[in-house]
TORKOL-4160 file (C-alpha; in steps of 0.2 Angstrom, whole numbers, padded with zeros to 4 digits, m for minus):
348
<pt num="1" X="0397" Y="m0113" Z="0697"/>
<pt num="2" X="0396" Y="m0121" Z="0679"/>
<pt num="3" X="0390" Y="m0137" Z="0673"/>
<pt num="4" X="0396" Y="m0151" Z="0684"/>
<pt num="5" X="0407" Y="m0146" Z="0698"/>
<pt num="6" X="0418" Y="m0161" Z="0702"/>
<pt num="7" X="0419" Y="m0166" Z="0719"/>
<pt num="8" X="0427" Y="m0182" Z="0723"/>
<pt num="9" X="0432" Y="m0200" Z="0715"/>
<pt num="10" X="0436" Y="m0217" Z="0719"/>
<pt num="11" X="0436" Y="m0233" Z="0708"/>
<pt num="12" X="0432" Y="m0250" Z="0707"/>
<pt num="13" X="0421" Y="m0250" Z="0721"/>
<pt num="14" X="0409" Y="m0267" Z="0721"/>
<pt num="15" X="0390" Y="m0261" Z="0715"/>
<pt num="16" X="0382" Y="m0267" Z="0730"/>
<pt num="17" X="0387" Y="m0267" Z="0748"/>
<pt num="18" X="0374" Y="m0275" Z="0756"/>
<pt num="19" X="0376" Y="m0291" Z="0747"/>
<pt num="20" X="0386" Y="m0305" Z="0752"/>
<pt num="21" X="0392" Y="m0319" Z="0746"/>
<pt num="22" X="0393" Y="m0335" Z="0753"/>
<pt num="23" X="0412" Y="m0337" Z="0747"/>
<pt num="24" X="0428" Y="m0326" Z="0751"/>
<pt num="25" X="0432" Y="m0328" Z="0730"/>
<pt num="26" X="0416" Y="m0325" Z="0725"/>
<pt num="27" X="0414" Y="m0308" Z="0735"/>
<pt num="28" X="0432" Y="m0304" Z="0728"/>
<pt num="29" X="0423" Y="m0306" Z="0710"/>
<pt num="30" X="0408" Y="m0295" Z="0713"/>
<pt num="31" X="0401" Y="m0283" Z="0703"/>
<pt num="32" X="0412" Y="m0264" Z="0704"/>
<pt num="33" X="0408" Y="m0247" Z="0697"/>
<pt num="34" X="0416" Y="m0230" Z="0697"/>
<pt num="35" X="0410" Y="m0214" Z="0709"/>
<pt num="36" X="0415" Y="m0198" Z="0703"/>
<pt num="37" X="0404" Y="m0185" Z="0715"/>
<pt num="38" X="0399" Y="m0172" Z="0707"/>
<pt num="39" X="0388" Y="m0155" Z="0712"/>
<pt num="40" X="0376" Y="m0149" Z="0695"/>
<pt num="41" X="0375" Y="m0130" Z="0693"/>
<pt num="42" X="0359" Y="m0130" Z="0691"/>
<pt num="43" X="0349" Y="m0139" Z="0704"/>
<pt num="44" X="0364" Y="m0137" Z="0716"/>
<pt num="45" X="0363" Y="m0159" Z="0719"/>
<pt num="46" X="0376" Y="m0169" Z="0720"/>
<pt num="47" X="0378" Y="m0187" Z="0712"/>
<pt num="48" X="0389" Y="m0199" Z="0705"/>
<pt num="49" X="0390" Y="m0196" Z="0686"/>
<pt num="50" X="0399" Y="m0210" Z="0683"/>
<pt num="51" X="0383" Y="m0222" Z="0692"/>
<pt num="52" X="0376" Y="m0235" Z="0677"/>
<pt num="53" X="0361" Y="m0242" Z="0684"/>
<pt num="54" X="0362" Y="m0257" Z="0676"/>
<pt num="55" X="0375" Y="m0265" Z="0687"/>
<pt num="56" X="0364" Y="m0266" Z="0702"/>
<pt num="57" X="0351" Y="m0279" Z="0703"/>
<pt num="58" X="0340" Y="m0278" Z="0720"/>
<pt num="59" X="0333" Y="m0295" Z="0722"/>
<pt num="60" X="0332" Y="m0306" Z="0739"/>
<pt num="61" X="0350" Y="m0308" Z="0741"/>
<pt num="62" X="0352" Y="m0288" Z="0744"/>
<pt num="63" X="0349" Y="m0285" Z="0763"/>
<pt num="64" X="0351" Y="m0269" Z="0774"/>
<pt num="65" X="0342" Y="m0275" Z="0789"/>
<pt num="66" X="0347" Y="m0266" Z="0805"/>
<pt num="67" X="0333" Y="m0268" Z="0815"/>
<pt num="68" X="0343" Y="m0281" Z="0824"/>
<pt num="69" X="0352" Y="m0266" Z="0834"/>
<pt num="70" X="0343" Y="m0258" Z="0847"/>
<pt num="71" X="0349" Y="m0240" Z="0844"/>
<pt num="72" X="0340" Y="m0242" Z="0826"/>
<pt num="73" X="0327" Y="m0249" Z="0835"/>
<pt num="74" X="0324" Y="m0232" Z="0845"/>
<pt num="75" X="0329" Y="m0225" Z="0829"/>
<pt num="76" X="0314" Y="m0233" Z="0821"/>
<pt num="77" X="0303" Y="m0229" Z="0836"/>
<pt num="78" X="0307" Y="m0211" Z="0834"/>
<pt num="79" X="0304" Y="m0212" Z="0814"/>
<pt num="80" X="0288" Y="m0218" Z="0818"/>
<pt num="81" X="0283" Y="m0206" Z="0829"/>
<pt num="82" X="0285" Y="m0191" Z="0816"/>
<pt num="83" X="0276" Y="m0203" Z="0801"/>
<pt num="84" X="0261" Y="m0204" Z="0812"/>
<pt num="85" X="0259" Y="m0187" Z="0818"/>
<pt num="86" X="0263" Y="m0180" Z="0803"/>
<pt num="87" X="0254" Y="m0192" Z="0790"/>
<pt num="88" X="0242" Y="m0198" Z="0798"/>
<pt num="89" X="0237" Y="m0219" Z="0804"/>
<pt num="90" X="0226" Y="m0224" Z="0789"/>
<pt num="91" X="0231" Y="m0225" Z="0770"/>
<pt num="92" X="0248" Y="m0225" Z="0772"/>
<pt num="93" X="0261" Y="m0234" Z="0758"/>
<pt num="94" X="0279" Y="m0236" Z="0762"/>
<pt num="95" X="0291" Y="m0237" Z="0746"/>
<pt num="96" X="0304" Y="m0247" Z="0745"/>
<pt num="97" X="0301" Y="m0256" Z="0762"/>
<pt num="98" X="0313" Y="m0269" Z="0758"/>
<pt num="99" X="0309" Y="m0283" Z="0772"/>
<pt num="100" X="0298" Y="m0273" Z="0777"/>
<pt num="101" X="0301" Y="m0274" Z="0797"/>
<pt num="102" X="0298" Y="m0253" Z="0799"/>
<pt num="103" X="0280" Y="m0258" Z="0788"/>
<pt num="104" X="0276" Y="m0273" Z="0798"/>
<pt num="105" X="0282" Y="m0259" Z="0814"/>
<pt num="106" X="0268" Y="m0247" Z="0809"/>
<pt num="107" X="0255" Y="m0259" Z="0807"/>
<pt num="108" X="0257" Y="m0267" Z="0825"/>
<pt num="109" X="0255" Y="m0246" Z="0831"/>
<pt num="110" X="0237" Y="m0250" Z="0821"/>
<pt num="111" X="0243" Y="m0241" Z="0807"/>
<pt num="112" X="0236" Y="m0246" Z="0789"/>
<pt num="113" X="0248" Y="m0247" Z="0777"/>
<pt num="114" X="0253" Y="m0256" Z="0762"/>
<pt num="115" X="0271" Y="m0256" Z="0753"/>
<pt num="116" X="0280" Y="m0262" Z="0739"/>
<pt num="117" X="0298" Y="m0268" Z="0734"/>
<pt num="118" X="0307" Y="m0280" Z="0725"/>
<pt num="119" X="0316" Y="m0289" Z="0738"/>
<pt num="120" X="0303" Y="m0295" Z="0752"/>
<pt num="121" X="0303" Y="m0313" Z="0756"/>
<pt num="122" X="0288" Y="m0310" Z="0769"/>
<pt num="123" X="0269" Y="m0315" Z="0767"/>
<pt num="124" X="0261" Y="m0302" Z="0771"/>
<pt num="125" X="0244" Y="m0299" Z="0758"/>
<pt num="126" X="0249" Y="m0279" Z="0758"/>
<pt num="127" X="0266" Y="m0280" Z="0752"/>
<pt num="128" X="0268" Y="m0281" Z="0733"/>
<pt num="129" X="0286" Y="m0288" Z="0725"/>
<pt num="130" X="0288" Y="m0273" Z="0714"/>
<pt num="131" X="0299" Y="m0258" Z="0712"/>
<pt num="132" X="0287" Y="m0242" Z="0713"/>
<pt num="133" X="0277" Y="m0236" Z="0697"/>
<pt num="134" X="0260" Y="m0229" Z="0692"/>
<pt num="135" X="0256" Y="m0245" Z="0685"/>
<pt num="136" X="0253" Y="m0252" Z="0702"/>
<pt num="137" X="0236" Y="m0241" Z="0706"/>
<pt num="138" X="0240" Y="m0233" Z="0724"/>
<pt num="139" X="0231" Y="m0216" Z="0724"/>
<pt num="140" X="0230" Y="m0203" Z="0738"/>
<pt num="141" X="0240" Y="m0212" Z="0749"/>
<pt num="142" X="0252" Y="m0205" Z="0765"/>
<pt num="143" X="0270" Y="m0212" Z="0758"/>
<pt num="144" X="0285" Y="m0216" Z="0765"/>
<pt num="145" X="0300" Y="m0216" Z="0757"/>
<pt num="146" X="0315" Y="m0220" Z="0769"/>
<pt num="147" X="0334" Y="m0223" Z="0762"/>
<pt num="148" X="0328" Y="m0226" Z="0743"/>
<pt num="149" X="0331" Y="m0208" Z="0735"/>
<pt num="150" X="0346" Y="m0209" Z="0737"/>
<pt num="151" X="0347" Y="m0225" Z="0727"/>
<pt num="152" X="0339" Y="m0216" Z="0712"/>
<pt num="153" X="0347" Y="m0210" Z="0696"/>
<pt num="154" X="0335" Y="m0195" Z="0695"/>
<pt num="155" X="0327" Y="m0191" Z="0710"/>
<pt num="156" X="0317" Y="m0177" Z="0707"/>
<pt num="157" X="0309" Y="m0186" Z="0692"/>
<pt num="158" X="0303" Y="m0201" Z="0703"/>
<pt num="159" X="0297" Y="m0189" Z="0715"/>
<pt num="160" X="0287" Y="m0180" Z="0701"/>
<pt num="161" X="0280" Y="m0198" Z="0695"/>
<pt num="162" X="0277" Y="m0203" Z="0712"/>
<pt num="163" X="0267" Y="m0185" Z="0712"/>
<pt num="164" X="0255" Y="m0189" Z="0696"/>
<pt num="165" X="0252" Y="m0206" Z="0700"/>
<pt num="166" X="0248" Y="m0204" Z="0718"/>
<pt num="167" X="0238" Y="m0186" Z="0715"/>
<pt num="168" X="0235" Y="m0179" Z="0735"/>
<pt num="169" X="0244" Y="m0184" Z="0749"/>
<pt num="170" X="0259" Y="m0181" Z="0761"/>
<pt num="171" X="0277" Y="m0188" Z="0761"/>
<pt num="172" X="0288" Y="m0193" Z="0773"/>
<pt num="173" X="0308" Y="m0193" Z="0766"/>
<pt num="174" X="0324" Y="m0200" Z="0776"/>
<pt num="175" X="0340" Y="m0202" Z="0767"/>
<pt num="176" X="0359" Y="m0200" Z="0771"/>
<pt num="177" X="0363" Y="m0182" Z="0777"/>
<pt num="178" X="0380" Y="m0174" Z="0766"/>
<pt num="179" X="0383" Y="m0163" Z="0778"/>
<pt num="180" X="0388" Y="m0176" Z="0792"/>
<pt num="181" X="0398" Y="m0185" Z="0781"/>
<pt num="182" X="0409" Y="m0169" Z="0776"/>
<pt num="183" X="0412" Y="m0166" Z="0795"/>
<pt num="184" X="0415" Y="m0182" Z="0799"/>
<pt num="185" X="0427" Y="m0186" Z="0786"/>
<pt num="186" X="0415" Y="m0200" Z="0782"/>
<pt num="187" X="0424" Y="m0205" Z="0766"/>
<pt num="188" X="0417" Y="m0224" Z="0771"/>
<pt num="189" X="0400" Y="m0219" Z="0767"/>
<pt num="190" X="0403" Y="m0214" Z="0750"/>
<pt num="191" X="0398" Y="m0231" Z="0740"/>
<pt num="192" X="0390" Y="m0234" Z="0723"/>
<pt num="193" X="0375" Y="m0240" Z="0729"/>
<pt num="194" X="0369" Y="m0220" Z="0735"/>
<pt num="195" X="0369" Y="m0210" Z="0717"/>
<pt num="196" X="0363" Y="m0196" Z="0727"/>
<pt num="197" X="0370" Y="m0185" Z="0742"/>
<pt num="198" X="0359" Y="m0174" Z="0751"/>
<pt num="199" X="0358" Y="m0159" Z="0762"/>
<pt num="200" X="0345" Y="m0153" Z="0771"/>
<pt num="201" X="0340" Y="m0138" Z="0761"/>
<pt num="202" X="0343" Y="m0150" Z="0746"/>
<pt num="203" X="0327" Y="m0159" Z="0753"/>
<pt num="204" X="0318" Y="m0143" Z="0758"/>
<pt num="205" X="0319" Y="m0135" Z="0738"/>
<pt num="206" X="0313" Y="m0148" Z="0732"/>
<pt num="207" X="0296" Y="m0145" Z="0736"/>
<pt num="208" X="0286" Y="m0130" Z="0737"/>
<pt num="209" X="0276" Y="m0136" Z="0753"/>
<pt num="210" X="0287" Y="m0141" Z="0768"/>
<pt num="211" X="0278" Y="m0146" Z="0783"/>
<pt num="212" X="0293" Y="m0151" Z="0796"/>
<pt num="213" X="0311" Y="m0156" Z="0790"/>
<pt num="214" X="0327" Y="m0161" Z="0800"/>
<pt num="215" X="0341" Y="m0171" Z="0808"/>
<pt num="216" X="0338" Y="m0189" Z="0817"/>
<pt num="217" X="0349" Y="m0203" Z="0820"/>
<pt num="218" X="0362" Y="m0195" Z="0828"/>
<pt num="219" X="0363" Y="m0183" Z="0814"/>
<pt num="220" X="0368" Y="m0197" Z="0799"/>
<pt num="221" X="0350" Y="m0194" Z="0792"/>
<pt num="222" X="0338" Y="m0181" Z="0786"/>
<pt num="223" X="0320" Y="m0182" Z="0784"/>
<pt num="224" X="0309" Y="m0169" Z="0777"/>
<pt num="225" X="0289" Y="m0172" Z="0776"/>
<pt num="226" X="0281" Y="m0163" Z="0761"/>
<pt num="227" X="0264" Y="m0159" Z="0752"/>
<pt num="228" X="0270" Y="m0173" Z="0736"/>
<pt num="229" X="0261" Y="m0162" Z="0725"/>
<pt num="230" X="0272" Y="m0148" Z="0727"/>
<pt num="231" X="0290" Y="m0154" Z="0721"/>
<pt num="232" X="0299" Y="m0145" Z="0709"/>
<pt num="233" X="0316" Y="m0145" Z="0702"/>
<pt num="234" X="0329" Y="m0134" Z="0715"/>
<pt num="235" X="0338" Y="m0122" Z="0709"/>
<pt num="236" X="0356" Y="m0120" Z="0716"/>
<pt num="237" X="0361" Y="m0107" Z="0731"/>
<pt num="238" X="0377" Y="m0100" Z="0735"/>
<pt num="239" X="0393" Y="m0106" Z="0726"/>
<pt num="240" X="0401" Y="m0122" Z="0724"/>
<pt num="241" X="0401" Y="m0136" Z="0737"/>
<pt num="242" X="0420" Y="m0140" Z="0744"/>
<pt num="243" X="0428" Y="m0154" Z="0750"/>
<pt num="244" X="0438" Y="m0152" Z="0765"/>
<pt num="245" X="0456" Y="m0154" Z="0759"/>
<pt num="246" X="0459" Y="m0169" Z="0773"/>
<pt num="247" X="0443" Y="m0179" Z="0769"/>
<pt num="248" X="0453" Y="m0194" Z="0768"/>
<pt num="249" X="0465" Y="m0190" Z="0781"/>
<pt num="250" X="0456" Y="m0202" Z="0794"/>
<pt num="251" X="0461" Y="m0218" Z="0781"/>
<pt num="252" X="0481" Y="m0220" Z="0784"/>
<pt num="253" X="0488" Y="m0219" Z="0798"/>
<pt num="254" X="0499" Y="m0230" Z="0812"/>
<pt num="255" X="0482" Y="m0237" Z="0819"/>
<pt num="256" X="0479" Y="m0247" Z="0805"/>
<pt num="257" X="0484" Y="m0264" Z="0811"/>
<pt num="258" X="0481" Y="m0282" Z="0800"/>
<pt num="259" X="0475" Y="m0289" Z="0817"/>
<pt num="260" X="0461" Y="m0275" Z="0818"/>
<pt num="261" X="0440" Y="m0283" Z="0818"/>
<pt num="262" X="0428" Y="m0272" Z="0806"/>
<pt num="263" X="0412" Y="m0268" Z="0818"/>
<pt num="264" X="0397" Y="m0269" Z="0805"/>
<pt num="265" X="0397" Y="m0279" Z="0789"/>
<pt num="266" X="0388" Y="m0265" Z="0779"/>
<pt num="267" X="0390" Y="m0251" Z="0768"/>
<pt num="268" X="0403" Y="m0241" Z="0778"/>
<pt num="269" X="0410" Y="m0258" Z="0782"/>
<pt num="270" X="0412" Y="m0262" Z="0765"/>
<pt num="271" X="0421" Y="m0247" Z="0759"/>
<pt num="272" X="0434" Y="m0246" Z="0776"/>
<pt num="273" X="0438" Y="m0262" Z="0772"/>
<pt num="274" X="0443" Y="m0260" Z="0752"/>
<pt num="275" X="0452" Y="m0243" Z="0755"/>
<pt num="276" X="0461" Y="m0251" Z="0769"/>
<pt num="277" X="0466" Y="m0268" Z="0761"/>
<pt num="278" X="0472" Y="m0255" Z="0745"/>
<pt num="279" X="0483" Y="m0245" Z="0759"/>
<pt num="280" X="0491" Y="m0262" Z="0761"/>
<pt num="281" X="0485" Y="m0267" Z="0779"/>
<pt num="282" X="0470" Y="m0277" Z="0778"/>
<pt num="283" X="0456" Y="m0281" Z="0792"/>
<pt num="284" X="0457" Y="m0298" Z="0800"/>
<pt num="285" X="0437" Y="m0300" Z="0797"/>
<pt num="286" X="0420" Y="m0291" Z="0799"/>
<pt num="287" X="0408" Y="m0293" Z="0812"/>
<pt num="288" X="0388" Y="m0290" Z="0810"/>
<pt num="289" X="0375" Y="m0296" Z="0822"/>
<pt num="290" X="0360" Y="m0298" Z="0806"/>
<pt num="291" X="0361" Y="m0318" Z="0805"/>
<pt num="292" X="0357" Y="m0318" Z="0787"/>
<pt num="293" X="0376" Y="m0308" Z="0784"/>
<pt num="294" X="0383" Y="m0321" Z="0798"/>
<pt num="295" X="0396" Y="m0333" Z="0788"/>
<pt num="296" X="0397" Y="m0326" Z="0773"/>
<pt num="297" X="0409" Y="m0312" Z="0764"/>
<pt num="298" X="0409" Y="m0293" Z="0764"/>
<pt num="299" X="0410" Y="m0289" Z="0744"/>
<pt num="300" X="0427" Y="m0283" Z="0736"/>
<pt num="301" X="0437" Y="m0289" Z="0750"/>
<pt num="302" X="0432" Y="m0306" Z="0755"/>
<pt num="303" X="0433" Y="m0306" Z="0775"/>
<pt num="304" X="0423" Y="m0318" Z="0783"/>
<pt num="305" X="0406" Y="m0310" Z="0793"/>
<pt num="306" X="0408" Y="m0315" Z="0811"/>
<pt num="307" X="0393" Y="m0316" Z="0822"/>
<pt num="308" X="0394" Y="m0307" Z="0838"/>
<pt num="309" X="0397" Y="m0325" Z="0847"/>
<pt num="310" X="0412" Y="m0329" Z="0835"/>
<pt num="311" X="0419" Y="m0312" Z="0838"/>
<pt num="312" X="0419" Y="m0318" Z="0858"/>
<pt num="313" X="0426" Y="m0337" Z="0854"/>
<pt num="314" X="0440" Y="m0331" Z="0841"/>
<pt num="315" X="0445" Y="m0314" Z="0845"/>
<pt num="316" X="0456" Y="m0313" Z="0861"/>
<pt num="317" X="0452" Y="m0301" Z="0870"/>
<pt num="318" X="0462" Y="m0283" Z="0868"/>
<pt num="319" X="0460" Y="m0283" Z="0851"/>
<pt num="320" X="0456" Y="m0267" Z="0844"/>
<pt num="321" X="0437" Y="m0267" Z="0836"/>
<pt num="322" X="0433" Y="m0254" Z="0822"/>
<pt num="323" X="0415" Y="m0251" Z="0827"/>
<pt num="324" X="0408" Y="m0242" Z="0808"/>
<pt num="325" X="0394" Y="m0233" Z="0818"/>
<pt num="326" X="0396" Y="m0224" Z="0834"/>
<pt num="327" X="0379" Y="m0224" Z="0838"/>
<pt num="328" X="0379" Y="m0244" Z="0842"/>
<pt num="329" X="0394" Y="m0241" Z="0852"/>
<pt num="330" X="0387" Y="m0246" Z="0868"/>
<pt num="331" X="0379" Y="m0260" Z="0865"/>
<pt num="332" X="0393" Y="m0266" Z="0856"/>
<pt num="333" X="0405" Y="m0264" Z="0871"/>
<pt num="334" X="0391" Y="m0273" Z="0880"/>
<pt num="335" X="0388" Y="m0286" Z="0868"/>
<pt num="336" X="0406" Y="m0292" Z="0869"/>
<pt num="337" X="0408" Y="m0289" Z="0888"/>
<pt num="338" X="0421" Y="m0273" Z="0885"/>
<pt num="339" X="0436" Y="m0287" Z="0881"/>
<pt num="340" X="0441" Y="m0277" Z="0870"/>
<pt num="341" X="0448" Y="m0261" Z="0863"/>
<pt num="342" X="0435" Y="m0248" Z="0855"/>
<pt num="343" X="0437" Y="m0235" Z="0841"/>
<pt num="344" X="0422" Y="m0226" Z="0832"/>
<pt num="345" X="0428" Y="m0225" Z="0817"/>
<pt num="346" X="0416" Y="m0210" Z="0812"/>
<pt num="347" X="0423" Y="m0200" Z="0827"/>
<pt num="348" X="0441" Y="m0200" Z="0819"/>
């Protein structure tokens, strides 16, 4: 392996997919970027070399809120589990805790913790509106850092400024995991927001102190919790990364039908959506049961967002519903009273 191994490509895919837009033209007109996947020779990563961080603006608009569901929410319960027996109930400092609902979480489990990020809209005193940096003081602390590294154009440069401006502490990491996404043809879940696409012994060489790593969430995500102190640039093992030869053999098909309902108006929303319409059979509109994604428009493609009760008035029943997620599968089928025809697009 030499260089930059390339790995996979797609176009004009809008910047962020978890902001929407209150018309069906203005998400049509949204920001777009290029992804060209590609695994470094050195380090063994894989990123989009073609990312440009200077289309993607976080502010309040962006929201990825999916406490709402109660699988996340055991999800979260589980995360929280392993952050408190792993870092501990006092000092803690979440990174990028975005509305902060897994902070807010903690501190109701008597936690103490503080957190930062641009895009909360709360009141509480211990969250500050800032991206992360050593400007802000924290020192010592316990940090999380859940679904934001793979947001980052160099990860293990953050995570080695995190590392001088924290000094001594613990870290708790949960991102994405590559290795599902490879055996479930997940080609939805390659978006412009994530720069970065992790394995599990990506997490694990980065540090030279590991104290438990792993699978959660059904296998989508990875976490790995570290001494902070200890990270290090990896070095790659074994040879090149492969693509299976059928990754996007899941998107065309006969199943695709114009009357088919997209089941979750986020990121892997998003990116079925626009391959779809480009196939030349479009979705007849997303559903997403976050309030603040309810009547507005999924970015590049312009279907309207359905609330879980619109679904139930407008839908008949039979229809078939493309739930994005299989791990909110039952409650969907709950949700809507099982009217109506069910396929897990990530079991494809």
């Amino acid at each position: 392996m030499t260089g930059r191994h390339p790995l996979y490509a797609v176009e004009r895919v809008p910047v962020l997919q978890n902001r929407v837009f209150a018309t069906a033209a203005e998400a049509r007109d949204c920001g777009r970027g290029d992804v060209r996947l590609v695994q470094d020779a050195t380090t063994g990563l894989i990123f989009n070399e073609a990312f440009d961080a200077a289309l993607v603006e976080y502010d309040r608009h962006y929201n990825n809120e999916q406490s709402l569901s109660p699988a996340f929410d055991r999800h979260l319960d589980d995360v929280a589990r392993i952050v408190r027996e792993r870092l501990g109930s006092n000092n803690l400092l979440e990174v990028g805790c975005g509305k902060a609902a897994f902070l807010e979480r903690l501190a109701a489990l008597g936690c103490r913790i503080e957190g930062c990020d641009p895009t909360y809209e709360g009141s509480n005193p211990h969250v500050v509106r800032k991206f992360y940096d050593r400007d802000l003081g924290y020192r010592e602390k316990n940090i999380v850092l859940r679904h934001v590294l793979e947001h980052i154009s160099d990860p293990v440069g953050f995570l080695q400024m995190v590392a001088d401006a924290n000094g001594g502490g613990r870290i708790y990491i949960e991102v994405p995991c590559f290795d599902w996404i490879l055996v479930h043809r997940a080609w939805f879940d390659i978006f412009y927001e994530h720069v970065n696409y992790f394995r599990l012994s990506d997490l694990e060489r980065m540090f030279s102190e590991v104290y438990a790593s792993g699978r959660i969430f059904g296998g989508q995500y990875l976490y790995v919790v570290a001494e902070v102190a200890t990270v290090r640039t990896p070095r790659a093992e074994g040879s090149s990364l492969a693509f299976p030869p059928d990754f996007l053999g899941t998107l065309a098909g006969p199943r695709l039908s114009p009357d088919d309902v997209i089941w979750g108006a986020a990121s892997k929303g998003v990116i079925y959506a626009l391959l779809r319409e480009r196939l030349g059979c479009p979705a007849a509109a997303a559903v997403d049961v976050n309030p603040a994604k309810q009547g507005m428009h999924l970015p590049g493609t312009g279907l309207e967002i359905l609330s879980p009760a619109d679904c139930l008035n407008r839908i008949p029943p039979g229809r078939r519903i493309c739930v994005m997620n299989s791990n909110y599968l039952d409650e969907i089928r709950e949700m809507t009273t099982n009217r109506y025809t069910y396929e897990a697009i990530d079991h494809a």
